[in-house]
N, C-alpha and C positions, 0 to 999 in steps of 0.2 A: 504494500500500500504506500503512496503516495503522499505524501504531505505538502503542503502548500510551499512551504519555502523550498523542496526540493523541487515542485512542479515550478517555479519563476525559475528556479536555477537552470534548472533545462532549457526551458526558453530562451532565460538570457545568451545561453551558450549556443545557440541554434546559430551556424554559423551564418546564414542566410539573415538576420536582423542585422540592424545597425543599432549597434550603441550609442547613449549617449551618458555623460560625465556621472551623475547619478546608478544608473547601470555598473556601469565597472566598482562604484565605491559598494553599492549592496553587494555585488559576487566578492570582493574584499572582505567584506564583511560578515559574509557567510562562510567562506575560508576561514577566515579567523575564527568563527565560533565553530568550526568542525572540528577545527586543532586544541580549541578549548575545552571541548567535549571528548578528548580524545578517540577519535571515528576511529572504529575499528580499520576501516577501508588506507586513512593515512598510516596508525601503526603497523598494517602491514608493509609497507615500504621501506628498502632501504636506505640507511644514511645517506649514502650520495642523490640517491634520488630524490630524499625531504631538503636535502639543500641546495637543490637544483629547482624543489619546491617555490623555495624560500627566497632565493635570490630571483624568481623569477614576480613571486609576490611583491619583494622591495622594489622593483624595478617599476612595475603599476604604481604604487607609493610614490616611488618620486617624480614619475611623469605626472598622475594626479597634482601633484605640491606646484612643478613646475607648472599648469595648468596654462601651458601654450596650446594655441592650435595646430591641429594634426590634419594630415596629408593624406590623402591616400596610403604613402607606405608607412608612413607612422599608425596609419590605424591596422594595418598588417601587420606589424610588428606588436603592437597590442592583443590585436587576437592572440597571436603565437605566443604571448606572455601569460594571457590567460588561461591557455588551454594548456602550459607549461607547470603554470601555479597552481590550478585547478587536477592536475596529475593526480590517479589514484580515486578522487569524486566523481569521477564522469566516466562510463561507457569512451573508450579512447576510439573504439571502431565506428561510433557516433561520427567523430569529427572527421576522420578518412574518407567515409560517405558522404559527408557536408560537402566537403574537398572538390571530391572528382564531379 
């Protein structure tokens, strides 16, 4: 079963939307409370892969902070930080399908 905050999260990943500034700080923010909650799905990961997590989190973080406008490929590179940082929460065969 599906829960609401799970069911937006899917959405927002739906690699077909467009984000906007808000969007990315909630999936932030749902990250942050998976790791807070300890998700069985992140503790199964390995070290290099949580901080491949993690650096790809910061990175959202501080483009957020910086809070320039984005390009075409800076919103590519956003995707691919999300779906980097999001690792381990989401169906990965999800977003290969999105892809092609």
């Amino acid at each position: 079963m599906v829960n609401k905050s799970e069911e937006k999260f899917n959405k927002l990943m739906d690699m077909r939307d467009v984000l906007c500034r808000d969007d990315i700080v909630w999936i932030l923010n749902y990250i942050k409370q998976k790791a807070a909650d300890e998700d069985p799905a992140l503790l199964g990961l390995h070290q290099p892969r949580l901080l491949k997590n993690f650096y790809h989190f910061a990175e959202l973080a501080m483009l957020l902070i910086g809070s320039r406008n984005t390009g075409a490929t800076e919103y590519d590179c956003i995707r691919n930080s999300l779906q980097e940082a999001c690792f381990g929460l989401t169906n990965a065969q999800s977003f290969k399908d999105a892809l092609e």
